[in-house]
Steps between C-alpha positions, in 0.01 A plus 500: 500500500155517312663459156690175630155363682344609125770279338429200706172486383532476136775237593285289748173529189829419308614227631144340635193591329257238631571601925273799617712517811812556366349742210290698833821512721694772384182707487384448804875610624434805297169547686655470859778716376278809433246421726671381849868588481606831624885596333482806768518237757888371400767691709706741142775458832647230717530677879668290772345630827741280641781772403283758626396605149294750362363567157542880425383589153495260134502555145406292222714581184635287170793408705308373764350573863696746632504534901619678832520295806569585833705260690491628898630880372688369217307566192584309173368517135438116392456409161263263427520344820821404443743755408636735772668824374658590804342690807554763766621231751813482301563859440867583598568136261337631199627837526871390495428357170496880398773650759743206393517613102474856589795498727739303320437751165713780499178819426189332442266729360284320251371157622216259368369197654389212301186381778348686777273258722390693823762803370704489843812401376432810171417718800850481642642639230344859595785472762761579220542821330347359137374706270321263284274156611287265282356199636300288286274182627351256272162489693264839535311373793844473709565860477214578618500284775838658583324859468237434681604291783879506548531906489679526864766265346644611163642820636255692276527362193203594335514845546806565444581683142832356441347163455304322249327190503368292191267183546750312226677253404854595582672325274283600214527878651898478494469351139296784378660798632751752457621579833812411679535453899756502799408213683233203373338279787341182398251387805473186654290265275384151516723305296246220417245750400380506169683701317745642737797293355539703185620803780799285505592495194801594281292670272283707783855568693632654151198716470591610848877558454382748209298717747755560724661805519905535460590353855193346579388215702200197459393320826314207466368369800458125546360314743706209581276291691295447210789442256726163513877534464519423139195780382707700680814483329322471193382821581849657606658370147230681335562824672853423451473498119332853498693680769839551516510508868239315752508486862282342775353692784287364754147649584485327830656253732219243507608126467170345411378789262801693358474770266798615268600765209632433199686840434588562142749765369623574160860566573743399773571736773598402866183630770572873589444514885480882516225486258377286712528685843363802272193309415462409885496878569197562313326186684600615827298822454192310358261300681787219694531544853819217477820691647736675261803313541271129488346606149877556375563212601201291363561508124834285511286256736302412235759393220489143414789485213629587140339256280719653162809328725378179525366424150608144558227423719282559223648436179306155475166644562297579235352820366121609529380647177138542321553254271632244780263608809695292785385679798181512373460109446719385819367757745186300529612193539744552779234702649256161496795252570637741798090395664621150516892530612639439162652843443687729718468883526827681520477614804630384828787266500522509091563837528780500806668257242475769223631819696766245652579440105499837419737649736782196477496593153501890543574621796317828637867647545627401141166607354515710209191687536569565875829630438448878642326376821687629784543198806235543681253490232648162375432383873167588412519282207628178713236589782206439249597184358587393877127633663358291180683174617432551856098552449512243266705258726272586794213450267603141461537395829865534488595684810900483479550569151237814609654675764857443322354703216364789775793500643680589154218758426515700822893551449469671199206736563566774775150585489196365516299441210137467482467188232208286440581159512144335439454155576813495654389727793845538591601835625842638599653810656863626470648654781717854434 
């Protein structure tokens, strides 16, 4: 600021030589500026007492201001001001972006995760029998927010010796080393941030293929309420160019603010459901207090389709690489033209249409990849897609359409099944 106020004065004696005002403005600014203004006295963090919040601890670093908030119990870490990396409020959400990956791979021993945030959702994977962890986050001052204020949530991360964590850029890190892993999970990123499209490309995407171990699996998480239906599938043909196989799992069933994986494989092989229930075991003995038989039930409930057999749905979009940054240039403009009703997030109705696309196309009964799933566990596949549409339905005001859709869910679950359904706030119990 004192450089630019410097500059305007050899412009104004510049420009007008003859006017003592103009020439003794910008130093008298100069002279308020050091003598009456206090920079101490502007807030480093915005805090909106109407949301009952509470400013916890902030850092200053070169990435920016760096802080934890506590919203009424739910603490966050904001980024300056703006970008929220999760918080404890939403714990059970971010830790299925671990549990889902983890589950679906066959022996996951080795994992790395490219972003951390508050570490809940890296915590969860200290519920799995790995042998191997590395997290890396771009920003120092985030892990230790997460160390120092967000302990009692990552299911003792820090201290435990199987894990290491690496203030890095994770793409750069995967670039630069040797090692290979089981599973790779790609956080939850804002699309329109700087920089963030280039983790969707085909280039970043081959670099992650290459650190996969023989059988193992990428998970990129997206969020689709701050993605429109074409970055979407630009991103799916991407994926689709790397990977020989991709499927989509949900991360929740919230119809304003959906969250999905991209799951990328390097071969095609149908989903092994006593791998599965195997995985489930070692969760049931961790920290979950969900019912056996509703946890070996929940992976299925989660599957959203087989991208690899619907390549026609894509095969006009086009392909995000470094040299031709799509994401990286669209994101923000859908972002600014969603503020004023000219774009639509894929969410909500958009997405009913898709899933409605997807399974005319391929069936959950003629799907390859769910080929070895005994009945019931295909109910389980048709009971997620129909608790979507009735939250979603019920979201919209559309009661019929709603309770048509509950009434399909609760016939194909003989349990009941403790899911989040956000915004939805719909909530339904199956009767044995």
């Amino acid at each position: 600021a004192v450089l630019y106020l410097l500059l305007a004065i050899l412009v104004v004696q510049g420009a007008s030589r003859k006017s003592f005002v103009l020439r003794a403005a910008p130093a008298a600014g100069l002279i308020f500026l050091f003598l009456f203004f206090d920079p101490g006295s502007l807030a480093m963090v915005r805090i909106n007492p109407a949301e009952n919040e509470k400013l916890i601890e902030v850092w200053e670093g070169s990435s920016g201001t760096v802080a934890v908030i506590d919203r009424g119990g739910d603490f966050r870490i904001k980024i300056n001001n703006y970008y929220t990396l999760g918080g404890s409020g939403s714990a059970l959400r971010e830790e299925g972006q671990t549990h889902i990956p983890l589950l679906i791979h066959p022996n996951p021993k080795s994992v790395f995760f490219l972003g951390m945030g508050t570490g809940i959702t890296a915590g969860a994977v200290l519920d799995h029998p790995v042998e191997r962890v590395v997290i890396c986050e771009l920003i120092p001052e985030v892990i230790l927010a997460s160390r120092t204020h967000f302990g009692e949530f990552v299911n003792g991360l820090f201290d435990d010796e199987r894990v290491e964590i690496i203030a890095e850029d994770g793409r750069n890190y995967l670039q630069g080393t040797p090692e290979k892993f089981d599973v790779i999970i790609a956080d939850l990123f804002f699309p329109w941030r700087r920089g963030v499209g280039f983790l969707y490309t085909r280039e970043h995407f081959q670099s992650v293929q290459s650190h996969l171990k023989g059988g193992g699996l990428f998970a990129q998480w997206l969020p689709l309420y701050q993605l429109s239906q074409e970055e979407f599938f630009i991103i799916a043909r991407t994926m689709l160019e790397v990977f020989t196989q991709v499927t989509l799992w949900r991360g929740d069933f919230f119809t304003t603010r959906p969250i999905a994986a991209l799951i990328g494989q390097t071969e095609r092989r149908p989903l092994d459901p006593e791998s599965v229930l195997q995985n489930v075991g070692h969760l049931s003995r961790g920290r979950t207090v969900i019912d056996r038989q509703v946890l070996e039930g929940l992976p299925f409930f989660f599957y959203g389709g087989d991208l690899s057999e619907n390549r026609n749905l894509w095969e006009d979009s086009a392909v995000n690489t470094d040299d031709r940054p799509l994401i990286e240039y669209f994101s923000p403009i859908t972002q600014r033209e969603e503020k004023i009703g000219e774009r639509i997030w894929f969410n909500s109705d958009l997405l009913i249409d898709f899933y409605n696309q997807f399974a005319e196309q391929v069936p959950p009964r003629q799907d390859p990849y769910l080929r070895n799933l005994s009945s019931q566990q295909l109910e389980y596949v048709l009971a997620g897609l129909s608790f979507y549409k009735a939250a979603a339905y019920r979201k919209a005001g559309n009661s019929l359409e709603a309770e048509r859709f509950a009434r399909e869910f609760l016939a194909r679950v003989p349990i009941q099944i403790p899911v989040e359904s956000g915004a939805a706030q719909v909530s339904f119990e199956a009767q044995n």
